[in-house]
Structure formats: C-alpha cells, structure tokens
N, C-alpha and C positions, 0 to 999 in steps of 0.2 A: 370777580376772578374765578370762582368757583362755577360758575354758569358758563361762561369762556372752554376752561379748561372740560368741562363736559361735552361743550360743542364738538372740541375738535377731537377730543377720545374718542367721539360717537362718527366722528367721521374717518376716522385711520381704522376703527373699526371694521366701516364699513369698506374702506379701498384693502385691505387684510383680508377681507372674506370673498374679495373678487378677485386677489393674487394667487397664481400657483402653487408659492412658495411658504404660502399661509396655512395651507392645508393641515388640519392636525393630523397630529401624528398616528400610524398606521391607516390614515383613510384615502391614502395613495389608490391610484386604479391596480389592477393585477398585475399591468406591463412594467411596474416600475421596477427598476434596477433592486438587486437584496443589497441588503445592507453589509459593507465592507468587514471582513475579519478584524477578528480583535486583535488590535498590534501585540505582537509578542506570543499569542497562541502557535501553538507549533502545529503545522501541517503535515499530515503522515507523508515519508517519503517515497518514491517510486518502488524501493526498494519492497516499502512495505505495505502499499496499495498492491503491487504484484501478489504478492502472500494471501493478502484478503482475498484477492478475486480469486486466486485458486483454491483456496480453501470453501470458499463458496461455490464453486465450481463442483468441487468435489462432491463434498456435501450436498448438491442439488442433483448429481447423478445418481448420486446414494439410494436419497430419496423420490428418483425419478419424477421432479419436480421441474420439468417443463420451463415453464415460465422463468423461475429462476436459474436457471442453466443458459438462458439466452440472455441473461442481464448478465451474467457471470462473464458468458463469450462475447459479451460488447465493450467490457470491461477488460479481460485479454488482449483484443483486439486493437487497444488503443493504446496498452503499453506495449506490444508487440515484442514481448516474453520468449526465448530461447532455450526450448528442450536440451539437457545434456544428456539424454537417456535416449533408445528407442522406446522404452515403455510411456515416458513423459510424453512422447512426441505424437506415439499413436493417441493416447489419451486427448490432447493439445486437439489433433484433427477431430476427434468424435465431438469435443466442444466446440469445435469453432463450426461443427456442422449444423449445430444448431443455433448461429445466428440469424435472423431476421434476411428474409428474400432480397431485401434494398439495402442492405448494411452493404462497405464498400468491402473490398476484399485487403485482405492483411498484408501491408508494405512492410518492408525494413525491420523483418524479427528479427533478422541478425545483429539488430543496432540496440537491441532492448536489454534487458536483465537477462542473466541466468538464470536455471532454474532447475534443480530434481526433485525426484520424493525419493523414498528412504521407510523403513520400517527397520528397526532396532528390537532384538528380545530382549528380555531385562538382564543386565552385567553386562550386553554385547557392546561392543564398539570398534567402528567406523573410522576411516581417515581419508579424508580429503584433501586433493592440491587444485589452489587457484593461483593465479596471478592478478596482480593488481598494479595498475601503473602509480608511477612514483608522482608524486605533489597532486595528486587527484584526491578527493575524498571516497572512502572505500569503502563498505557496507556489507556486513552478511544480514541477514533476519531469516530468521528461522520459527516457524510458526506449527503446531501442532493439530493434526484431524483428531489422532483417537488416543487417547492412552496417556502417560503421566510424561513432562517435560524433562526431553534428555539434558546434559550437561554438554556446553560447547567450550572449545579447549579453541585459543588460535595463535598459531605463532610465524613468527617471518624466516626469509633465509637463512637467519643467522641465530635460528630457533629462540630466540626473544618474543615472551608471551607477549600478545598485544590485546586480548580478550579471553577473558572467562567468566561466563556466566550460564545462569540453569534456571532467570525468570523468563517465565511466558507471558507474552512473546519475546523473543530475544532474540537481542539485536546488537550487533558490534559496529564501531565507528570509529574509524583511525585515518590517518594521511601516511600513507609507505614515503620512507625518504628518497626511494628509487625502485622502477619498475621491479618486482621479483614476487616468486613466487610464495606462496602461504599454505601452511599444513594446517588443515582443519580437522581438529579433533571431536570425535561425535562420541558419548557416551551415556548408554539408558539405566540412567540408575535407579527408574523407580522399579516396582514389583509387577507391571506389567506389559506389554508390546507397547512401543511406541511407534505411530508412525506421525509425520512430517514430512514440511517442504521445505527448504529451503533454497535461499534467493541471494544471488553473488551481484555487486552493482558496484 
C-alpha cells in the first residue's frame, strides 16, 4: 500500500507541475492579473484622490519637478476637477499644460469635484457656501500644502452642525435630508499661515 500510494503522489506530482494552476505562488509570468484588494480595506475617495493629486501638483511646480507635474496633470485629468476660483483655474491650465503630447484632452470638468485653494493667517477665518443635494452622500476634504491644519466648522440650512474637525487630512461625510445649501466654516488656529485645498463632492 505504501509503494501504491507513492506511485500515484509521484504522478499528480507530476500532472501539478505541467498545470497552470499549480504554479507556486508568486512565480506567475509579469502579465498576470494583481492580486484583488483586501475586502474591507477602504479606498480613498474621489474626493480625496482629487486633494492628493493637487497637492502633488502643487508641490511639483514648487519644486519645478518636471516629471512629477505631468504625473500629477494625468491624475487631474482623469478626475476632471472644477476650478471655483480664477486663480485655481489659471493654475489648473499651467498643469494640464504639461501633460504628455498623446494624453487625450480633458472632457467633462464640469461633471468632477470642486475645488479652491485658500491661505489663512493665523486667528483669520474664512466662510464658505456650497450646496449639496439631498440623499446623495456629501463630502468636503480639505488637505493642507504648507503650514499647521486649520479647523473646519460645517453646518446646513438650518445652521445644525454636521461636521467639525481640525485632523489632517480632514474630511467630512454626511447624507443632507434635502438639497440645501451648507456654510463652511474655515479657521487657522495654529501660529502660522495656513494654506490648503479644498474639495466639495
């Protein structure tokens, strides 16, 4: 029985090392598919990929870093992100001018996030009005270039706080019970300039 049972280990062995499926693990060719997220990991959201890519953006004109200004602008280019500012907007075009010659041209900004920048002196503060439609889920993120993280204050029409908070990055998350508009309170409480982007979704 023991001479049996080695015969046939030694031959599923060998039909295992002629199957695809048998392949140990990692010694896939390069084309193989990655491997699927881990259930339950949370995915940053549009809201707060925008943020990154501009903050990157930013950060890469700074540093008149080429290369990464054009990763930044293909990265805009695919959330297709909405200046509220003319200073945003002109900035917006200096980056997307430096996308790649074959890169396709920018559809449907209008359909993307929102988006300004902002700089705060310290004790100063800001207020803002967005709307947000009702049973949608609603999103600010607010992400900081230089200086210490201001405090965000948010409330609805009916001035009922629905977010306050002052960790970086920060980010507020609600469902409005009907389309209306929201005052955004912006405050630099640390001891030095703050500037930041923030992002309406």
């Amino acid at each position: 029985m023991i001479a049996g049972y080695g015969l046939r280990a030694g031959v599923m062995a060998t039909l295992c090392a002629l199957a695809v499926g048998c392949a140990a693990p990692g010694a896939g060719d390069a084309g193989q598919a990655p491997a699927a997220p881990v259930p339950g990991a949370a995915l940053p959201s549009r809201a707060e990929r925008l943020a990154d890519a501009l903050l990157m953006a930013d950060r890469a004109e700074r540093a008149q870093d080429a290369t990464a200004l054009a990763l930044a602008a293909q990265r805009l280019e695919q959330l297709g992100p909405k200046p509220q500012t003319e200073q945003d907007d002109a900035a917006m075009q200096r980056w997307m001018a430096r996308l790649p010659g074959d890169a396709r041209p920018m559809r449907g900004r209008a359909l993307g996030p929102a988006y300004r920048s902002a700089a705060l002196n310290p004790g100063a503060t800001t207020q803002l009005n967005q709307t947000f439609l009702g049973g949608r889920s609603a999103q600010i993120v607010l992400k900081v270039s230089r200086g210490p993280a201001p405090q965000l204050v948010v409330r609805d029409q009916s001035d009922r706080q629905v977010c306050k908070t002052s960790d970086d990055p920060i980010k507020c998350l609600w469902v409005p019970l009907y389309t209306q508009r929201h005052s955004i309170e912006i405050v630099n409480i640390g001891p030095a300039i703050s500037e930041f982007y923030i992002v309406f979704d």
